[in-house]
C-alpha positions, 0 to 999 in steps of 0.5 A: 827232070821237072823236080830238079828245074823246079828245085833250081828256080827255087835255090836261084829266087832265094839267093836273088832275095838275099843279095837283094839291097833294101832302100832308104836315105843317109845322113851325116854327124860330125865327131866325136864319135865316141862315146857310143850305144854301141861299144862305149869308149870304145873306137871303131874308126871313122868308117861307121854309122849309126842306125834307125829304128828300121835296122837298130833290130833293138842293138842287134844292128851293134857290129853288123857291117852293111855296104851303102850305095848313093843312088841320087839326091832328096832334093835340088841344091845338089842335083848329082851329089853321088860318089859311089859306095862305102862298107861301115859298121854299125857303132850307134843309135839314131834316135827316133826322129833321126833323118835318115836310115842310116846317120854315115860318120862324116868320112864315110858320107863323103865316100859316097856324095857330096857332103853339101847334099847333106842327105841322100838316097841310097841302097844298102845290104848287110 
């Protein structure tokens, strides 16, 4: 009885770690989004973004779609710049310097805030 509690605890904490969001900051670019690193000449659409150094996983991040969620401003000209949420796919590389987690095509950004905010803090999941 104990073994089959302590086995259930365990599969719940594992599963509550893979639904678990990591955090970070979205920015915005502007077309055209092609070409990209990822998929050339290739179009994706507009419900795309490009990755950081923290999820560019050296192009492992190429087609992995991830859910991003605005949680609240990175600074005062736009106290409430949230929305809600947007599903993307991962199509390009923002180079080391880029100013954000996660650089949202423009379409995908306005989903989630208020473009005039121009970078936002956010929760996202693969």
């Amino acid at each position: 009885m104990v073994k089959t509690i302590l086995l259930a605890a365990v599969t719940l904490l594992g599963l509550a770690s893979l639904a678990a969001a990591d955090t970070g900051t979205a920015t915005f670019y502007t077309p055209p989004y092609v070409p990209s690193s990822c998929y050339g000449y290739q179009d994706k659409g507009v419900m795309i973004a490009a990755a950081s150094d923290v999820i560019w996983d050296n192009r492992a991040a190429c087609g992995r779609r991830y859910s991003v969620t605005c949680t609240g401003p990175t600074n005062q000209g736009v106290p409430q710049p949230c929305r809600g949420s947007v599903v993307v796919t991962i199509v390009d590389y923002c180079p080391a310097g880029c100013a954000g987690t996660i650089d949202l095509s423009q379409e995908a950004f306005a989903i989630i805030a208020d473009p005039n905010a121009g970078k936002v803090q956010i929760e996202y999941h693969q």
